[in-house]
N, C-alpha and C positions, 0 to 999 in steps of 0.2 A: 504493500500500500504506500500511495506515494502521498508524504505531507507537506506541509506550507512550512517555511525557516523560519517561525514561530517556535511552530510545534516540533521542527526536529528538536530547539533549541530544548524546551520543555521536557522531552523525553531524554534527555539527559540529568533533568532533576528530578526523577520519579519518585526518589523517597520522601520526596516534599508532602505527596500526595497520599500514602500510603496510612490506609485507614479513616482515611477524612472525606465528609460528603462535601464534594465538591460544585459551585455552581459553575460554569462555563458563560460568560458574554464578553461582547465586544464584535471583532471584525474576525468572523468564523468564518473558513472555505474548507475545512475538510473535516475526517471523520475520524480526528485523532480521538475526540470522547471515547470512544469505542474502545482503546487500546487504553485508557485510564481507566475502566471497569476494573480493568485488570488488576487491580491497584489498589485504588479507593472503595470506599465501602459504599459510596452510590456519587454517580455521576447526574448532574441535570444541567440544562442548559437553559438559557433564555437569550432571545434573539429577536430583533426589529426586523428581520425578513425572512420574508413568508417563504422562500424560495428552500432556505438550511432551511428551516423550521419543516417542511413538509420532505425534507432529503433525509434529516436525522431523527423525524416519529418513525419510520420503518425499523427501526431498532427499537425494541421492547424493553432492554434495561436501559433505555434514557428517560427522564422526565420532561420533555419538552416544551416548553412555555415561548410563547409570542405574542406582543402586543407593544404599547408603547410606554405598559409601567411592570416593572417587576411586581407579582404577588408572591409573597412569602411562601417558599417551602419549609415544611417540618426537616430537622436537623441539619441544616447546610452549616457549615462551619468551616468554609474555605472559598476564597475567589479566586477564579482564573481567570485573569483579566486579560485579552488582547488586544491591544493596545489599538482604536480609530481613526482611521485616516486625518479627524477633525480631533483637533484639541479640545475644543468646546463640547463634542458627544465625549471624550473623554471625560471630562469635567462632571458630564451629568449622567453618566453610566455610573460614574462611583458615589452622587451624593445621594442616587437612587438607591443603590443597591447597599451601600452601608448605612441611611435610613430603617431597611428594612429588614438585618440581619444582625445590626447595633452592634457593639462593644464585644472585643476580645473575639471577633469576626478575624481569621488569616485572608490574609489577599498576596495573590502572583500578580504580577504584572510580566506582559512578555511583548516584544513588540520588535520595528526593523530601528535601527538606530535614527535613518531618516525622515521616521514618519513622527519623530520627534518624544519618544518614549520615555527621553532623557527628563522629562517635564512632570512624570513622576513622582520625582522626588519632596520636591515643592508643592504640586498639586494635591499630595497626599497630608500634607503637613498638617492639616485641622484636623487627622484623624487620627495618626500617630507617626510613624517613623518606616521608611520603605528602606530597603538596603540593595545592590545589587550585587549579586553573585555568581552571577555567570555572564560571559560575553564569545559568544559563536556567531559564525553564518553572519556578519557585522546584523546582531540581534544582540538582545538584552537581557536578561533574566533577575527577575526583583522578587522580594520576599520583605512582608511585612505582616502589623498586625493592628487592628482599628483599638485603642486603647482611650478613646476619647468618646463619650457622648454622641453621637451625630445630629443634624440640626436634621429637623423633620421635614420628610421630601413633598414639595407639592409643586404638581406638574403644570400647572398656570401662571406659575412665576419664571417657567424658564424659557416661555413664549419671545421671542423679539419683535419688534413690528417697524415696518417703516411704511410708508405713501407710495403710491405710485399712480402718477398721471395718467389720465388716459381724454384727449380731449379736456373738455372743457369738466369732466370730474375727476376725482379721487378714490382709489379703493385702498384700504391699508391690507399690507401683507401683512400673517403670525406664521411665526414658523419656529420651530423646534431644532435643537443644534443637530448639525449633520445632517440637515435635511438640506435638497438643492435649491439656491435664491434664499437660505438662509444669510437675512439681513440687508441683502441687495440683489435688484435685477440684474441678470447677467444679460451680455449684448444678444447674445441667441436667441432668448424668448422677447427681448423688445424687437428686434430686426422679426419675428416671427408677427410678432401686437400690431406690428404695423404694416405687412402686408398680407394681413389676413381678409377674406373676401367675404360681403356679405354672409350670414350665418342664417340657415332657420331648423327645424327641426329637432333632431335626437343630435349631440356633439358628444363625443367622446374625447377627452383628454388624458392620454394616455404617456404614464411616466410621470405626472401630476405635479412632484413635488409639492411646495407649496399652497399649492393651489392657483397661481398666476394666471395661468393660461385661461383653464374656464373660470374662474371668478370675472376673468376679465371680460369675456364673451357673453358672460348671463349680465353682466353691466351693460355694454352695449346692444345686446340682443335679450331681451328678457324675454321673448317668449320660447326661445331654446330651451329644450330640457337635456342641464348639463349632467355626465357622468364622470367622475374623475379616476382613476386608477392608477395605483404606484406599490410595488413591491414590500416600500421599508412602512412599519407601523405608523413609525414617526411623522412621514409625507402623508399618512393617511389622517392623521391627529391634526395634523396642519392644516390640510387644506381644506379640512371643516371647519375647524377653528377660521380660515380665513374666510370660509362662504358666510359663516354664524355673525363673525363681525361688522360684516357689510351688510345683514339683510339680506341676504340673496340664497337662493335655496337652488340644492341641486344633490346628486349622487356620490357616496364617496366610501369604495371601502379595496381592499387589498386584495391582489391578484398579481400570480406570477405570471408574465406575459398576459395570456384571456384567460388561465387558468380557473376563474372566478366570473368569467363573464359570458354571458347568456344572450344577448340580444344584439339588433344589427343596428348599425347608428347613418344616419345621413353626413358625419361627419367625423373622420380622427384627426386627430390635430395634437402635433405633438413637439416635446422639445428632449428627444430619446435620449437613455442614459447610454453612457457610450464608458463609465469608467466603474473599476469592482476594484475598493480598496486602492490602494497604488499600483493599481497596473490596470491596462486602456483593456475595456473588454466589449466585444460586437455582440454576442452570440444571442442575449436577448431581445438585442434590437433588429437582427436579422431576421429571429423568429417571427416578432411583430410585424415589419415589413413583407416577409411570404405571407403571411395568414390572413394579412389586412383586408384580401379580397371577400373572404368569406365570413367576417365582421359591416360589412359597408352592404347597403340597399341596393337597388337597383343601379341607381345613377348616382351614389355614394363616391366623394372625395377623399382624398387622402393630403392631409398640408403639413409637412414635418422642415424643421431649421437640424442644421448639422452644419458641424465646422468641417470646411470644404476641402479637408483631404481622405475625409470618411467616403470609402467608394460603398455607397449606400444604392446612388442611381443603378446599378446593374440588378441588386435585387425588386425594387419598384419594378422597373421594366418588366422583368420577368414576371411579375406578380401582376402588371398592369398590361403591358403590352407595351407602355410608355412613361415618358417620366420630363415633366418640364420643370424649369428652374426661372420661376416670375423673381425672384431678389438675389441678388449676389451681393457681397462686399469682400473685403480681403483676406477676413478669418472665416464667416458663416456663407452658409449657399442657404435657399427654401428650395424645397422640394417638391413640386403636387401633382397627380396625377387621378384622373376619375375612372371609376370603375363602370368596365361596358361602354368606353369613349368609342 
């Protein structure tokens, strides 16, 4: 079995683990849990996407939890932290997770050096004292223990919000750490805002994050009946949170690829996630783009932004027959093609 330079790094400290019910979160890609049963006296995990979460329930001795607040398991008494691409889900994976497991709680931290793990140390400091002891595979390995109190977690304070124009109004984004457009619009989804074509019908916003994209289309098009879907809990948490702030009503809940979704829409509209952890991954968004046909209506559109060295247009084609590009600029292209043109 082949694991991620975390987890070789980890399997070098197994006696860390050895007799301890261990929870497992953070930025999970394999199925190292599995070989720490071996070890520990019960393995669980908890995870913000649906994707691990429905990969590691086929295993029976796992506990697996998904959503976008830990609920306490009976006897955990160890974290295995891997370390989030985002310093800030860092941040709020541990004030979560040590809220809910308190005092004299052990915690791993394990991470790549550049994804900034080193931050650790410090980060941990209101709970007690992290140390690190092992360095591999330029990884990290840290070992500590929550000797402090923790302040109690509550998941509406760790909302951020900002504005964002559109015409002559305003919607505010909320978003949660490590969600995508947490805190700011990225060029993609505005270069997308703005050459978006009249809207009516069923719109699917797919990859959601935040919620930007259809918040922003039930604002200028309100009688759209918006649905939003996105992999991580977190984007799901958000972009309710962001429809609920504005008054604006529409669909939102978690789906790997369509995995979760049932119905054909007169519109996808998207700003696809193109990265997993620190490293550039296609493979979901490829899927989306073949499948797309058999989601869209009769005369159903497809309108997606990607940064323009993603060769995305040969799968549209294929899936369309065609593929035109209405916006370009010098990092993003738009995408769109209609189904049955």
């Amino acid at each position: 079995m082949s694991y991620s330079t975390p987890s070789q790094v980890v399997a070098r400290q197994l006696e860390y683990f050895e007799g301890k019910h261990v929870l497992l979160a953070g930025e999970l890609e394999d199925t190292f849990a599995t070989k720490l049963c071996e070890h520990a006296a019960s393995v669980s995990i908890f995870t913000t996407n649906l994707a691990y979460a429905n990969q590691m329930s086929r295993y029976s001795q796992l506990d697996v939890q998904f959503g976008d607040t830990y609920q306490k398991a009976p006897n955990v008494d160890m974290v295995l932290l891997y370390w989030p691409k985002a310093k800030a889900e860092a941040e709020f994976l541990l004030s979560m997770l040590m809220a809910a497991l308190g005092k004299d709680t052990e915690i791993v931290v394990v991470g790549e050096n550049r994804s900034g793990v080193r931050s650790i140390e410090k980060m941990f400091a209101p709970y007690g004292k992290v140390t690190k002891f092992d360095t591999a595979r330029r990884c990290s390995f840290y070992w500590g223990q929550c000797i402090n109190d923790p302040t109690p977690f509550v998941l509406d304070a760790w909302f951020k919000s900002y504005p964002l124009s559109l015409g002559q109004d305003t919607i505010t984004i909320r978003s949660l750490p490590g969600v995508f457009s947490h805190g700011e619009l990225d060029a993609g989804s505005q270069l997308l805002l703005d050459t978006l074509p009249a809207l009516k019908g069923t719109v699917l916003d797919f990859g959601c994050g935040a919620g930007v994209i259809g918040t922003a289309i039930k604002l200028r098009y309100p009688d759209t009946h918006i649905t939003m879907v996105d992999i991580s809990a977190l984007a799901v948490a958000s972009a309710k949170e962001t429809l609920r702030f504005n008054n604006l009503d529409g669909e939102v809940f978690a789906s790997d690829v369509y995995s979760a979704v049932t119905s054909t829409f007169d519109s996808i509209i998207s700003n696809p996630p193109f990265h997993a952890g620190l490293k550039t991954h296609y493979a979901a968004t490829e899927t989306f783009l073949e499948k797309a046909t058999s989601f869209l209506s009769k005369q159903g559109q497809l309108m997606i932004v990607a940064n323009s060295f993603l060769r995305y247009p040969p799968f549209i084609e294929a899936a369309f027959g065609h593929c035109d590009t209405p916006a370009k600029n010098n990092k993003f292209a738009i995408y769109h093609a209609i189904k049955n043109r």
